[in-house]
Structures are given as structure tokens and as C-alpha cells.
N, C-alpha and C positions, 0 to 999 in steps of 0.2 A: 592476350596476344594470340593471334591464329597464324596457322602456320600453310604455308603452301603443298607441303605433303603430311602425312597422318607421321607421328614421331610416337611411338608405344602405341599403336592407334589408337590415338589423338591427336584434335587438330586446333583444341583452343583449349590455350591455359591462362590460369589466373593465379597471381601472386608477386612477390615481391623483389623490383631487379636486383640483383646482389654486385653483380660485375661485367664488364664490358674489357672484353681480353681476346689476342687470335682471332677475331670475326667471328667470335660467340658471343652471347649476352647466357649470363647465368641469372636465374628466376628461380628464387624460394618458392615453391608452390602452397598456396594456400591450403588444398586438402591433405594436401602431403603430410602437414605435421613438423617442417622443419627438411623435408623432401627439397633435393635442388631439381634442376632439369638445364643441360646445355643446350643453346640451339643456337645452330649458325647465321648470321646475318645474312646469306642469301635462301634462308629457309622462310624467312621473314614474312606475312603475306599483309596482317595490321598490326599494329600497337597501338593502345590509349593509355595515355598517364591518367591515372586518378591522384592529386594532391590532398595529403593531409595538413591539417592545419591543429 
């Protein structure tokens, strides 16, 4: 996901969406460890689903 302003300056994260609440989407972050990260839906800039099978 990248983000249209830097959020911890950072502007693309990767990891797992957890929840979709209040015009947030909450992301498990993958380097994180088990780390979330909130981010607003108009902070939004891409998103790509990757599916597991």
C-alpha cells in the first residue's frame, strides 16, 4: 500500500489487512512482527491485493 503523505516517514507498507472501520483500513505490517499500522482512506494513494491460495 502507498500512501499519499509519508505516515512514520513512510510511504509504502506491506502486510496484512486486518480491518476496514471509521475510513481506516488497519494493516498487520509485515516487518513489524505482529506491528499494526492505521491509515485513513483518504490517505490512500495504491493498493494491490496479493491472494493466497
Amino acid at each position: 500500500m502507498k500512501t499519499s503523505a509519508p505516515i512514520g516517514n513512510q510511504k509504502v507498507f506491506t502486510g496484512r489487512l486486518a480491518d476496514f472501520k471509521e475510513e481506516k483500513v488497519t494493516l498487520y505490517l509485515e516487518e513489524g512482527k505482529g506491528k499494526a499500522i492505521e491509515i485513513p482512506f483518504d490517505q490512500i494513494a495504491q493498493a494491490r491485493l496479493e491472494v493466497e491460495f
